[in-house]
N, C-alpha and C positions, 0 to 999 in steps of 0.2 A: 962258409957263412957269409952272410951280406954285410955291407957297410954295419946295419944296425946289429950284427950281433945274432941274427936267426940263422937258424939251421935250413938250407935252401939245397943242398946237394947230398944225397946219401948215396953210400958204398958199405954193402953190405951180405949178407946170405939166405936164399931162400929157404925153409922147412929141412929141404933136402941136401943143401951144402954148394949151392952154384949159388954163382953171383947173381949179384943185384943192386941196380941205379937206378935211383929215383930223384926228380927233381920235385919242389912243393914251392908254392908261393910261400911272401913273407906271414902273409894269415896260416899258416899250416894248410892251408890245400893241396893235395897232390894233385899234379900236372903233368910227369908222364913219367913212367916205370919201364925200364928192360928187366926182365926179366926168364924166363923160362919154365916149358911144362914137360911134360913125358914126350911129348913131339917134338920140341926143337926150342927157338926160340919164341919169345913173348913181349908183343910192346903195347904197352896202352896208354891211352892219352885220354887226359880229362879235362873237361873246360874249367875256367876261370873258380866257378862253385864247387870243382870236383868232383864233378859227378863224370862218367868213363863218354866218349863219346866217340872214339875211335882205337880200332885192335887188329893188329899184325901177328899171325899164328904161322903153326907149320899143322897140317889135320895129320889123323893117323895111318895116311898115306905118303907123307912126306913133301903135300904139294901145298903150296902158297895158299891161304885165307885173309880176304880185310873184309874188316867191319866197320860199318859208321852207324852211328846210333843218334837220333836225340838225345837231350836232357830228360825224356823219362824212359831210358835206356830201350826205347822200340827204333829198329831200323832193320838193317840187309848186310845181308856177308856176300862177298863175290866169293866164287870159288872156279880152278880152272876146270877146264871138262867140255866135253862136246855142247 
């Protein structure tokens, strides 16, 4: 918790039983989540309003994904490959 007393840092479990951290501003915003999907690990990062604007995956080939997005969640994923 912060000086005032909010909930700012969580430790907790996904659906499936793996961890999960997430930080939120003191207005309840979430701001960035580790997390995990059926491919590996999961991090997503949201601006200041909370809405996602960046993600770090593993694809169902086991190779590296990021994504950046605007605030009306359109953008690009790199992915490796020829």
């Amino acid at each position: 918790m912060n000086d005032a007393g909010d909930n700012v840092v969580n430790l907790s479990a996904n659906d499936d039983g793996d961890g999960l951290v997430w930080t939120q501003s003191a207005k309840g915003k979430e701001l960035v989540k580790l997390n995990s999907n059926d491919n590996g690990g999961l991090v997503n990062v949201h601006n200041k309003t909370g809405e996602p604007v960046a993600q770090m995956t593993a694809d169902e080939y086991g190779n590296g994904v990021v994504g950046a997005y605007n605030r009306k969640e359109k953008g690009r994923t790199l992915q490796p490959g020829p």
